[in-house]
BATORGU-120508 format. One record per atom (N, C-alpha, C, CB): atom name; x, y, z; residue in three letters. Coordinates in steps of 0.001 Angstrom, whole numbers, plus 500000, padded with zeros to 6 digits. Glycine has a CB too. Example, Ala and Ser with C-alpha at 12.3 -4.5 7.8 and 13.67 -1.06 7.14 Angstrom:
NODE   a       u       v       w    r
NODE   N  513190  494310  507800  ALA
NODE  CA  512300  495500  507800  ALA
NODE   C  513200  496700  507800  ALA
NODE  CB  511308  495527  509046  ALA
NODE   N  512850  497750  507080  SER
NODE  CA  513670  498940  507140  SER
NODE   C  512900  500030  507870  SER
NODE  CB  514084  499402  505725  SER
REM end
This chain:
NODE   a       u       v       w    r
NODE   N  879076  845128  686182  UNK
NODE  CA  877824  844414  686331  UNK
NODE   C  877241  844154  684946  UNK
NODE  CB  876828  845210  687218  UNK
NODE   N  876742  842837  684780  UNK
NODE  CA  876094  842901  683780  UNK
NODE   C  874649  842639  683859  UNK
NODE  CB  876658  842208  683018  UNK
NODE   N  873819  843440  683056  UNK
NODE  CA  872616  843514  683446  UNK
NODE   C  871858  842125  683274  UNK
NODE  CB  872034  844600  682755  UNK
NODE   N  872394  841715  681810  UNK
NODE  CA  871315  840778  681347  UNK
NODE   C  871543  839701  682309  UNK
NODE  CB  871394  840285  679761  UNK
NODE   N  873358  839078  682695  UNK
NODE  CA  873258  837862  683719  UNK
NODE   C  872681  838263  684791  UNK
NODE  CB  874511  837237  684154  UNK
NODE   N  872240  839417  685518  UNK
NODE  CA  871897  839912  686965  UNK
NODE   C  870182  839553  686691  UNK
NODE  CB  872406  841889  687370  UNK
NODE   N  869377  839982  685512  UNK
NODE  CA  868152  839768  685139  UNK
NODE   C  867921  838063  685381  UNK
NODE  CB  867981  840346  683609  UNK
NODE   N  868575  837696  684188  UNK
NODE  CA  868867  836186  684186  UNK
NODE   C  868461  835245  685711  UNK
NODE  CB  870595  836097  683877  UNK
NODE   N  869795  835949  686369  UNK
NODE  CA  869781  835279  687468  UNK
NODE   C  868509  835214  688456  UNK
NODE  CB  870806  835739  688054  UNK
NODE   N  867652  836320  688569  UNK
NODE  CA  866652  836977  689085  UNK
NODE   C  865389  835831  687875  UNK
NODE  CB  866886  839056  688882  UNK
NODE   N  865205  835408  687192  UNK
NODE  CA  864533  834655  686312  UNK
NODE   C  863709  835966  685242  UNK
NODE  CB  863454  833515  687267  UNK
NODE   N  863954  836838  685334  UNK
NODE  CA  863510  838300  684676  UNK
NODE   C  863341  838119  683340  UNK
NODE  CB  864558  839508  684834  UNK
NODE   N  862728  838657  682288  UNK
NODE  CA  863479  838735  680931  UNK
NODE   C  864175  840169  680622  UNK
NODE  CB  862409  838418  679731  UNK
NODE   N  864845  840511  679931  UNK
NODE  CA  865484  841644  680385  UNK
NODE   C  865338  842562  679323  UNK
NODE  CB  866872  841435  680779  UNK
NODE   N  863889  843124  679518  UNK
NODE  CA  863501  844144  678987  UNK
NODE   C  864240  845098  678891  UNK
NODE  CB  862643  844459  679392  UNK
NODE   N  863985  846001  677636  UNK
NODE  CA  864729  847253  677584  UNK
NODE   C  864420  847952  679235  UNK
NODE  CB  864092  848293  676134  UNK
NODE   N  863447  849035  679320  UNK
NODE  CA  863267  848864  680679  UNK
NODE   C  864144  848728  681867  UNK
NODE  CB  862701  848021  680708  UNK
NODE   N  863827  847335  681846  UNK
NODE  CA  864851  846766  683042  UNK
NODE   C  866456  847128  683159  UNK
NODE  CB  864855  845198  682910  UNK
NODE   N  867159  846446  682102  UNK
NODE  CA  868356  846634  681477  UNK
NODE   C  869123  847921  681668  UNK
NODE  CB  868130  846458  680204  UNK
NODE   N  868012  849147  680930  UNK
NODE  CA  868429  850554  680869  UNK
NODE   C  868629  850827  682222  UNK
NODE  CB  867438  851543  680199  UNK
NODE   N  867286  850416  683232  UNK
NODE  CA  867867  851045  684580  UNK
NODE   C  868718  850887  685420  UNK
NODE  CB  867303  851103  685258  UNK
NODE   N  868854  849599  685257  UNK
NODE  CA  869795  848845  685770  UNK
NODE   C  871447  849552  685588  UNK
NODE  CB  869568  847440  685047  UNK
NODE   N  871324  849816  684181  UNK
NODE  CA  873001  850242  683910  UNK
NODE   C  872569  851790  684101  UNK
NODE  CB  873895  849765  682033  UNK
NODE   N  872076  852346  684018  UNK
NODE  CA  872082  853836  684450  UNK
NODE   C  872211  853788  686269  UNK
NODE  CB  870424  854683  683823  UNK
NODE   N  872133  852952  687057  UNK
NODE  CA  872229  853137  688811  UNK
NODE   C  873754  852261  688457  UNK
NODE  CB  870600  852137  690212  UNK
NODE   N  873971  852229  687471  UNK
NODE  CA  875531  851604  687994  UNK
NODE   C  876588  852680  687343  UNK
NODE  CB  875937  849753  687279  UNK
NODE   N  875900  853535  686476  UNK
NODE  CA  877162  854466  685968  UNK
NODE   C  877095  856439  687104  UNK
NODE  CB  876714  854744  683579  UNK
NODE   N  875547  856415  687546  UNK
NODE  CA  875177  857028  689042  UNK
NODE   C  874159  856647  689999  UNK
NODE  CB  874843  858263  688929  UNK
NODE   N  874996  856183  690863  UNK
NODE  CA  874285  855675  692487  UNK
NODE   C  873560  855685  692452  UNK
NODE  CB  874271  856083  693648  UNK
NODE   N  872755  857046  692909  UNK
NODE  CA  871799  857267  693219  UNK
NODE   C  870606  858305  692217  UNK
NODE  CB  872217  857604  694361  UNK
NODE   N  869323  857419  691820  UNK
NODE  CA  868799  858218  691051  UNK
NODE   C  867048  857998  691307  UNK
NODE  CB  869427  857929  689593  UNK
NODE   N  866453  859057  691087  UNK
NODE  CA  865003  858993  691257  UNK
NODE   C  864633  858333  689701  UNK
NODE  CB  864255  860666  691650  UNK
NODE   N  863292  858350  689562  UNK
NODE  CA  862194  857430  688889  UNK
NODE   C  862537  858777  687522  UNK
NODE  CB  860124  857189  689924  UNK
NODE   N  862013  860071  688216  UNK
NODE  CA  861861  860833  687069  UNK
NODE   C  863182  861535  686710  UNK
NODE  CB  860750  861801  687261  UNK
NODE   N  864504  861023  687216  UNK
NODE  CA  865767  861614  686449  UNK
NODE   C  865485  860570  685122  UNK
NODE  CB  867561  861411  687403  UNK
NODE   N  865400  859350  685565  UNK
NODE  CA  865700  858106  684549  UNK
NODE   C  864687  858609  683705  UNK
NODE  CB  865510  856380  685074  UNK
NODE   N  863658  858771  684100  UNK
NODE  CA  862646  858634  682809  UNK
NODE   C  863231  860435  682007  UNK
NODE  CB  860337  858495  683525  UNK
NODE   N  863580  861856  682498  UNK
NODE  CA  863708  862552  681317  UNK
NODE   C  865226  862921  680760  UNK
NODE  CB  862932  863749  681536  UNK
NODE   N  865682  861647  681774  UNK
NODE  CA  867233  861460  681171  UNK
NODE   C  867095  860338  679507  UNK
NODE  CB  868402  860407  682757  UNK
NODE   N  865753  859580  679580  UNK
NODE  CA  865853  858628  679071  UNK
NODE   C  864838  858545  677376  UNK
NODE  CB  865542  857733  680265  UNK
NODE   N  863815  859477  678115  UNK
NODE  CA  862631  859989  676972  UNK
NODE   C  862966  860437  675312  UNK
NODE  CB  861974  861405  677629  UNK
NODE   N  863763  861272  675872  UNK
NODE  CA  864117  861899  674442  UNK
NODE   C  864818  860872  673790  UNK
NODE  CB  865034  863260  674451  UNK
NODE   N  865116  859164  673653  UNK
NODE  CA  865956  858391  673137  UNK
NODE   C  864570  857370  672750  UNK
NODE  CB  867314  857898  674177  UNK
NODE   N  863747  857272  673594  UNK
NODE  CA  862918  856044  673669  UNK
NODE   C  861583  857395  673453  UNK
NODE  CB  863073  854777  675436  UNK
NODE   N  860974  857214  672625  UNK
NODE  CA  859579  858159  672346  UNK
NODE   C  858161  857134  673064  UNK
NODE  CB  859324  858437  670185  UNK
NODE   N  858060  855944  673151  UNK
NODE  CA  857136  855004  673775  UNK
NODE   C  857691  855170  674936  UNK
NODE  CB  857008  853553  673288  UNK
NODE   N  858013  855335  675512  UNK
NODE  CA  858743  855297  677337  UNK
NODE   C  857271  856566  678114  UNK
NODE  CB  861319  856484  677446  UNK
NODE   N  857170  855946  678969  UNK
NODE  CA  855956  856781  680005  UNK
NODE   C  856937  856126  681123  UNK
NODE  CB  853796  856225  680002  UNK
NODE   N  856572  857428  681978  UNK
NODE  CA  856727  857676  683406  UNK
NODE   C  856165  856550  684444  UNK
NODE  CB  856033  858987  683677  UNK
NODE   N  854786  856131  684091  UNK
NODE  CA  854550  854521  684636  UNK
NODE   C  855476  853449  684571  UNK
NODE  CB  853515  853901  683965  UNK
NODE   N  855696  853215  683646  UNK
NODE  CA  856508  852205  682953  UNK
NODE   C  857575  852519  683606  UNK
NODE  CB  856649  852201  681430  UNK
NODE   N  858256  853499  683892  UNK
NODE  CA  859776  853555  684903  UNK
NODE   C  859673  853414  686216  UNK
NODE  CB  860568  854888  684889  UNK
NODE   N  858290  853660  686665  UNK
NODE  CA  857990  853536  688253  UNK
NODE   C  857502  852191  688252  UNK
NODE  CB  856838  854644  688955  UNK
NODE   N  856925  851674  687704  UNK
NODE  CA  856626  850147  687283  UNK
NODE   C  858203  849403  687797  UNK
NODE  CB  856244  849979  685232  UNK
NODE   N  858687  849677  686973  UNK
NODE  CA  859728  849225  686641  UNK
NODE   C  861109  849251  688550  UNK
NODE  CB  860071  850381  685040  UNK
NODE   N  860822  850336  688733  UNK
NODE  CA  861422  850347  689828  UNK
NODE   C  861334  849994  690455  UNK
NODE  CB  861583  850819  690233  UNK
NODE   N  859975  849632  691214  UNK
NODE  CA  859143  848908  692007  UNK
NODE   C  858924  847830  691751  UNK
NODE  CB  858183  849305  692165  UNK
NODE   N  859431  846907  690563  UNK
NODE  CA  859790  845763  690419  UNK
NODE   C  860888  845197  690760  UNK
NODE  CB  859675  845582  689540  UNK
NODE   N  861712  846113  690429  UNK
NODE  CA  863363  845692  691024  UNK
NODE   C  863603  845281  692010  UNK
NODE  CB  864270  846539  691164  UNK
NODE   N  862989  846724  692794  UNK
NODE  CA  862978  846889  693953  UNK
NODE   C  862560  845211  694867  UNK
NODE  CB  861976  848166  694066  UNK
NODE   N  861373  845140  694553  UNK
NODE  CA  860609  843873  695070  UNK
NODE   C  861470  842575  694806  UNK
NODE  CB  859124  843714  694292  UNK
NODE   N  862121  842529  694002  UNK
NODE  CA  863169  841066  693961  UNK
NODE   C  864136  842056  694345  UNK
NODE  CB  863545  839957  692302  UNK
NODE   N  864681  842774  694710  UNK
NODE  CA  865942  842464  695652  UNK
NODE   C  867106  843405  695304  UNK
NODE  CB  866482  840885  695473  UNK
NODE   N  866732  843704  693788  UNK
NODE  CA  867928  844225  692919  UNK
NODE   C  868091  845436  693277  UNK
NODE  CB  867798  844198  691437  UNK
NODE   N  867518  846549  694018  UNK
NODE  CA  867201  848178  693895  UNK
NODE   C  866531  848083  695328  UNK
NODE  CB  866029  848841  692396  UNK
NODE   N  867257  849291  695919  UNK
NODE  CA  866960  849676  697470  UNK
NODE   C  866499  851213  697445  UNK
NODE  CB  868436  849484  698527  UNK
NODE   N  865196  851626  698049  UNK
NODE  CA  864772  852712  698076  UNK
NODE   C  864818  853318  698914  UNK
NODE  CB  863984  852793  697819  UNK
NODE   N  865497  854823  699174  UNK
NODE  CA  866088  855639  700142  UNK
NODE   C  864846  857248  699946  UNK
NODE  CB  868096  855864  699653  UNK
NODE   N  863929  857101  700939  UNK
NODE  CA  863434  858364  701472  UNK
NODE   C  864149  859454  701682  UNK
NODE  CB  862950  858210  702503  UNK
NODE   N  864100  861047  701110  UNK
NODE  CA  864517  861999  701234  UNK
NODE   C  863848  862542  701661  UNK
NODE  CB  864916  862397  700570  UNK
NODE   N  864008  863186  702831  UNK
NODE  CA  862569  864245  702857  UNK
NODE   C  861410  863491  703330  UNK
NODE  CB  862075  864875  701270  UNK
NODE   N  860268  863837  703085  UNK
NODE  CA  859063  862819  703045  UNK
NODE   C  858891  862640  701837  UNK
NODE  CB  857758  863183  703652  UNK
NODE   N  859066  863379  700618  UNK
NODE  CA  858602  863647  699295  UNK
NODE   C  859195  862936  698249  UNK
NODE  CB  858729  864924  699009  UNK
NODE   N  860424  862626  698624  UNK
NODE  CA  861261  862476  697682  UNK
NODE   C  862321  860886  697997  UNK
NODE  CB  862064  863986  697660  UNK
NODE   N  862328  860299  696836  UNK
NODE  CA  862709  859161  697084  UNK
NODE   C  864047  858504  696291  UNK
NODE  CB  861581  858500  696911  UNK
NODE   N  865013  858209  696105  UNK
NODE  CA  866330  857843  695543  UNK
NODE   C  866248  856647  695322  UNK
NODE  CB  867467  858086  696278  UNK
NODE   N  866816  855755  694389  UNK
NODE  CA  867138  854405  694528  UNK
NODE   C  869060  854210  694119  UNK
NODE  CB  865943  853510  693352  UNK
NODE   N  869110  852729  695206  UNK
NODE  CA  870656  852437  694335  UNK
NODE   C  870379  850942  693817  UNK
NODE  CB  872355  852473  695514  UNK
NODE   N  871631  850653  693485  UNK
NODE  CA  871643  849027  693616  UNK
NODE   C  872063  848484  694691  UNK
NODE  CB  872400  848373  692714  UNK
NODE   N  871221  847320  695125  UNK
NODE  CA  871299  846627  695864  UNK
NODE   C  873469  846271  696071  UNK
NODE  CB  870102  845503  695312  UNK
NODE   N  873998  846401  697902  UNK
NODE  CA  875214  845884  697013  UNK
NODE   C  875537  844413  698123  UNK
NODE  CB  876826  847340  696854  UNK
NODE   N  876097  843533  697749  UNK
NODE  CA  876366  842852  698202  UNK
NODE   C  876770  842602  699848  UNK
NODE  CB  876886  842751  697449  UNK
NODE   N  877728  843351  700258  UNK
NODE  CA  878473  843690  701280  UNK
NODE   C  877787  844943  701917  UNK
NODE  CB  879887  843889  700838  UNK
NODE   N  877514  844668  703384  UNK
NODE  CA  876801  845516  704098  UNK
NODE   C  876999  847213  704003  UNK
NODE  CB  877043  845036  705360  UNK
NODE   N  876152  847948  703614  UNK
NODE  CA  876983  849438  703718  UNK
NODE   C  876454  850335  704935  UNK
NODE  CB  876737  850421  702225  UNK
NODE   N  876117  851578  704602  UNK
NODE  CA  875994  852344  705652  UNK
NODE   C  875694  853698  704520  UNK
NODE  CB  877421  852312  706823  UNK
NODE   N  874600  854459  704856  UNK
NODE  CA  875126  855793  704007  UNK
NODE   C  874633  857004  704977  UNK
NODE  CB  874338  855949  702245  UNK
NODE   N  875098  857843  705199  UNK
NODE  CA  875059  859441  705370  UNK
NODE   C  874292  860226  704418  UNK
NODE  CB  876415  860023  705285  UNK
NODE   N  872717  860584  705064  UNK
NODE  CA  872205  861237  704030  UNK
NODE   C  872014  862678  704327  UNK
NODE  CB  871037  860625  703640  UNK
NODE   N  871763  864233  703819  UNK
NODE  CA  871901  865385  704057  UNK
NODE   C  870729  865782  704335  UNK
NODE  CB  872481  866010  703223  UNK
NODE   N  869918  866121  705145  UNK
NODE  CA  868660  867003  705665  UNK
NODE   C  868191  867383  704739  UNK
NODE  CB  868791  868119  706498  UNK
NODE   N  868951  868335  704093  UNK
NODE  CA  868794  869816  703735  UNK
NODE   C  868801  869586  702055  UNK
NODE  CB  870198  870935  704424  UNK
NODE   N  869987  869301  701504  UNK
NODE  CA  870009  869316  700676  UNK
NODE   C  869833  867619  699756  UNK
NODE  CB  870944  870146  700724  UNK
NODE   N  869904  866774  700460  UNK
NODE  CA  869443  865380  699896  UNK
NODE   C  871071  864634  699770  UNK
NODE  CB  868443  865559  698122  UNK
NODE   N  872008  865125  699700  UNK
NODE  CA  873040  864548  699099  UNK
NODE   C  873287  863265  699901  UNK
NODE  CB  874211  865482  699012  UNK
NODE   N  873937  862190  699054  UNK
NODE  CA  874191  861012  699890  UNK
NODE   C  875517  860520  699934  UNK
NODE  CB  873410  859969  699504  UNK
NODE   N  876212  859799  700559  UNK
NODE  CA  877316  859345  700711  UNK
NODE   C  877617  858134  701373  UNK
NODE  CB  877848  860141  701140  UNK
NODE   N  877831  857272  700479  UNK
NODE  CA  877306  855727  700753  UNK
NODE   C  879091  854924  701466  UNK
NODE  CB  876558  854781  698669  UNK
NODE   N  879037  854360  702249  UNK
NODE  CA  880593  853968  702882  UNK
NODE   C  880355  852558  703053  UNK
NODE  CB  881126  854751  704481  UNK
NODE   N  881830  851758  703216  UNK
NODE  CA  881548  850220  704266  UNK
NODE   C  882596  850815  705527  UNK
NODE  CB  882315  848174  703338  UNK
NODE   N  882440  850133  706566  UNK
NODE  CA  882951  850263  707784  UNK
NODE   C  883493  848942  708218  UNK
NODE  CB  881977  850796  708674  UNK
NODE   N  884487  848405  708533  UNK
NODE  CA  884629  846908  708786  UNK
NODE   C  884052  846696  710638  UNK
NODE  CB  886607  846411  708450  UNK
NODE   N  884265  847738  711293  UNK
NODE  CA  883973  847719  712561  UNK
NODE   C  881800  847937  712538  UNK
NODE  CB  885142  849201  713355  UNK
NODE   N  881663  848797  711803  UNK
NODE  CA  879830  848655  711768  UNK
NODE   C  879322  847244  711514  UNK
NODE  CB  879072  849597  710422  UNK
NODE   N  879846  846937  710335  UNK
NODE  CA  879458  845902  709972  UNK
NODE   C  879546  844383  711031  UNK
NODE  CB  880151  845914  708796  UNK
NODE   N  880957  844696  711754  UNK
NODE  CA  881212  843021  712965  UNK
NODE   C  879879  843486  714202  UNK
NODE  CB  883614  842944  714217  UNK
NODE   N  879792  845134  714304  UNK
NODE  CA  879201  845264  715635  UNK
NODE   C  877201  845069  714993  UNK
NODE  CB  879845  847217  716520  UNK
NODE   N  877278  845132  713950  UNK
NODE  CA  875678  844691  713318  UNK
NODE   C  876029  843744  713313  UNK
NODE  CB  874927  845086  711989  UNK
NODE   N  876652  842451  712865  UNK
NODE  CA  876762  841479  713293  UNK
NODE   C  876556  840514  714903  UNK
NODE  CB  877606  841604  712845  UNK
NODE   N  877092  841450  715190  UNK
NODE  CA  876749  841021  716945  UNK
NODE   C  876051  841350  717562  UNK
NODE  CB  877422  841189  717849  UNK
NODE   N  875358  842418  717113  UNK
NODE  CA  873534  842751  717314  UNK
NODE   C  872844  841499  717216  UNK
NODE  CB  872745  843801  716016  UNK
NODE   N  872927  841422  715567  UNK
NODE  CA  872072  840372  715610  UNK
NODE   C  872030  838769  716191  UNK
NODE  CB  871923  840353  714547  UNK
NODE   N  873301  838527  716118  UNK
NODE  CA  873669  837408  716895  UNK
NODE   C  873070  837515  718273  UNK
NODE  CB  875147  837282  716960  UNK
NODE   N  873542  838346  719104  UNK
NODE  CA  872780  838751  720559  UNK
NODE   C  871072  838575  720287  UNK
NODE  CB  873186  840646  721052  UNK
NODE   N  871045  838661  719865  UNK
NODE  CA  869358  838548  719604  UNK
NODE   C  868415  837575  719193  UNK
NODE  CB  869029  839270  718783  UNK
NODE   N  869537  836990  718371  UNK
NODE  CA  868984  835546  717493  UNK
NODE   C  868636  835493  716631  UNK
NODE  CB  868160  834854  717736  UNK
NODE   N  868633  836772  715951  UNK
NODE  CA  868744  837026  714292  UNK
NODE   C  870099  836106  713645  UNK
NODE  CB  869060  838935  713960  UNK
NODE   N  869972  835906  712061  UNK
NODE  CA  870890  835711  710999  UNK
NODE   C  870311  837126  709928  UNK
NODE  CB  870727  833904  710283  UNK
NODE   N  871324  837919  709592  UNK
NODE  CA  871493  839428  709277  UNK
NODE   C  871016  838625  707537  UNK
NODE  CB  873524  840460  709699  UNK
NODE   N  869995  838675  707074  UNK
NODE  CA  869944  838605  705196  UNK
NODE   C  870283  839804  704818  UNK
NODE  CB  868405  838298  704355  UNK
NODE   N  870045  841235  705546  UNK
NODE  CA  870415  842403  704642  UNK
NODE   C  870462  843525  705922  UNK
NODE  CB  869137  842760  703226  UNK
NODE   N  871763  844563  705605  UNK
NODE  CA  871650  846013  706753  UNK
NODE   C  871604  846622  706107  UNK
NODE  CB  872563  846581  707755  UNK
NODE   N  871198  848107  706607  UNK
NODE  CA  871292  849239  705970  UNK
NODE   C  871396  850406  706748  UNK
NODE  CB  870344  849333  705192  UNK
NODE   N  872429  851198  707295  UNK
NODE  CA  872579  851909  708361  UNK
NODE   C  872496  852770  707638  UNK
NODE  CB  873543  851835  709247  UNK
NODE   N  871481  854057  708177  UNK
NODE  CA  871058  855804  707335  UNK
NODE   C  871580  856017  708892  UNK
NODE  CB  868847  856554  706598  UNK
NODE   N  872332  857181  708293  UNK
NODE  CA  873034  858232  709088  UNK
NODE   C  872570  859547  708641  UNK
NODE  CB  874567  858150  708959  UNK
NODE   N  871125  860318  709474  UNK
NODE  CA  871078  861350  708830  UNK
NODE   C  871389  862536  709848  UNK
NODE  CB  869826  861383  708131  UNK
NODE   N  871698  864017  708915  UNK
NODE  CA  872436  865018  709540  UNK
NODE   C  872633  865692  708463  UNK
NODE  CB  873622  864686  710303  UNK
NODE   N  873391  866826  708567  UNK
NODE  CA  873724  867988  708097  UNK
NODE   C  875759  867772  706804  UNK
NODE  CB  873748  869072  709949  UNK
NODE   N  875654  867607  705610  UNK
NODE  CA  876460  867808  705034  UNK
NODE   C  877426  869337  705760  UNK
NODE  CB  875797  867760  703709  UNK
NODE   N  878602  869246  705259  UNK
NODE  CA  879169  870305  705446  UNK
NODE   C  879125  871616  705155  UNK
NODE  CB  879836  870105  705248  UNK
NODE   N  878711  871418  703422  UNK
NODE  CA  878276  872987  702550  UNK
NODE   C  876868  873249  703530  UNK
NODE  CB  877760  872772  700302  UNK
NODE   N  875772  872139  703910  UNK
NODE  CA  875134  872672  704238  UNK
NODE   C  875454  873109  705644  UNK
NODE  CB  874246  872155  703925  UNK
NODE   N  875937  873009  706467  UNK
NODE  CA  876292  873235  707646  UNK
NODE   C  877118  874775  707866  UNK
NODE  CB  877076  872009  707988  UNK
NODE   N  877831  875033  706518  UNK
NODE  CA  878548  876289  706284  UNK
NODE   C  877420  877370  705994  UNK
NODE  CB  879630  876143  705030  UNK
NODE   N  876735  876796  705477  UNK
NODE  CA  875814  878135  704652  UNK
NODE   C  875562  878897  705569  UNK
NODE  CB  874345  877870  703902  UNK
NODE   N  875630  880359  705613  UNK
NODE  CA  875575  881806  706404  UNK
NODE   C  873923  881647  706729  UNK
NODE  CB  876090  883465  705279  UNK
NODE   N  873668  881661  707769  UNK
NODE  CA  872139  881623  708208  UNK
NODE   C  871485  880639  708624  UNK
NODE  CB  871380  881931  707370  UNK
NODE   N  871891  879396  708470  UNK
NODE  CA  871796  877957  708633  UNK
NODE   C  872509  877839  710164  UNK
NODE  CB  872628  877050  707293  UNK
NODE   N  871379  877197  710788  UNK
NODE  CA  871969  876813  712287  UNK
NODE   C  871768  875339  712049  UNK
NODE  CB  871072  877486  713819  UNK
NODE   N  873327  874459  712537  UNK
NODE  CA  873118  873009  712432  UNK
NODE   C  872038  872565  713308  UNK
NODE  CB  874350  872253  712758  UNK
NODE   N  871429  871703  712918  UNK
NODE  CA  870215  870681  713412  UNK
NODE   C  869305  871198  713785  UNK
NODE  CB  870388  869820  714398  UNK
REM end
């Protein structure tokens, strides 16, 4: 991916900012506001914590960055991806695991068709219990 044609394309200018976050959700999936910002601080000394939530919530709003609720508290972003996905997220411990399905994807398709929708974007959350968490001694699933 390249950031600056993806900005570009979006009519953006492609602020440091922008740019940085952009290629940091493409080298890991999934990342909150405040990994980026004290993954990012100690490089950039002007960088505030606004300015990255700013920033996310801009993305977000054109299209580029999809925001995934953990918890009630806690919130993840990825990049937006082209091709419909699906992800599996963990109760317990947050972990995510993002898939395509060729059969989810024809039968969301024919949802919406049945209905009279045209699909612009899916996003199937599958939530439940990871395995480690499901193993852990004391832990009753669901």
């Amino acid at each position: 991916m390249d950031a600056y044609a993806l900005l570009a394309s979006h009519h953006l200018r492609p602020t440091s900012p922008r740019v940085r976050i952009l290629q940091m959700l493409e080298q890991e999936a999934h990342l909150s506001p405040e990994a980026v910002y004290h993954r990012w601080a100690h490089e950039e000394r002007d960088l505030s914590l606004a300015t990255v939530y700013r920033t996310f919530a801009e993305l977000c709003r054109i299209g580029l960055l999809e925001r995934h609720l953990i918890g009630r508290q806690r919130a993840l972003y990825t990049l937006r991806q082209a091709d419909p996905t699906a992800l599996m997220r963990c109760r317990q411990c947050g972990s995510i695991v993002e898939f395509t399905d060729s059969a989810i994807s024809t039968q969301q398709q024919a949802v919406a068709q049945r209905h009279g929708y045209q699909l612009q974007h899916c996003r199937l959350t599958l939530d439940g219990l990871c395995q480690v968490c499901r193993n852990q001694p004391g832990k009753s699933p669901g």
